[in-house]
Structures are given as structure tokens and as C-alpha cells.
C-alpha positions, -999 to +999 in steps of 0.1 A: -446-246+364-452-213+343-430-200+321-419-171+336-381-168+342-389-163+382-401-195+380-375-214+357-350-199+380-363-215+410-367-249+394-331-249+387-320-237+420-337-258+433-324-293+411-289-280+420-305-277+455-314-312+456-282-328+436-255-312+462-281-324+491-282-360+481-247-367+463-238-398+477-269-409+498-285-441+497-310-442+473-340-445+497-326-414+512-319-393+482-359-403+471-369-389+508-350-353+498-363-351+470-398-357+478-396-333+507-382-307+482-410-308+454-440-306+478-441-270+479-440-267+442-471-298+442-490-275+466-485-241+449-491-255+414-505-289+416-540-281+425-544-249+397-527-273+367-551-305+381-578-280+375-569-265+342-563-299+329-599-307+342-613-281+327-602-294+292-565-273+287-540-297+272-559-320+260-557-337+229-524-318+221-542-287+228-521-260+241-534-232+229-559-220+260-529-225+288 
């Protein structure tokens, strides 16, 4: 995720999302949720930071080109 406080915002809505959705669920259950709620940040961001870090940013403890 970037850093931007949009998107820090919506990470934590959405981990408060997914607590109060799977308090007391099996485990196997709870895993389903929670899979089903990070796929749209995977599809949004996945792909662009799977490139990046292809294209050499991060590496070696290199974050200065992010």
C-alpha cells in the first residue's frame, strides 16, 4: 500500500472490517473472510508493487527509488 493517509485509512477500516466479521468463527471460516477481503487490495496493488520490485525497487535494502 502507499503511504498516503487515504490509503492507511482504508487498511484500517478495513482490519476492524474484518475483526468484527470473523469474531468467533471457526478458523477455516475466519481465513475464507479474510481472504475474500484482501483481494481487491492484491488486485489494485499487487500487480504495480510485483513490478516495481521486478524492476529492481527494494532491493538489497534499497528504498530509496519507491
Amino acid at each position: 500500500m502507499d503511504a498516503s493517509p487515504g490509503s492507511t485509512l482504508a487498511a484500517e477500516d478495513l482490519i476492524c472490517r474484518s475483526i468484527i466479521e470473523t469474531r468467533g468463527m471457526p478458523v477455516c471460516d475466519a481465513l475464507k473472510v479474510e481472504w475474500a477481503n484482501g483481494l481487491d487490495v492484491i488486485r489494485r496493488e499487487g500487480t504495480a508493487g510485483a513490478t516495481r520490485f521486478r524492476d529492481g525497487a527494494r532491493r538489497h535494502g534499497d528504498f530509496s527509488n519507491i
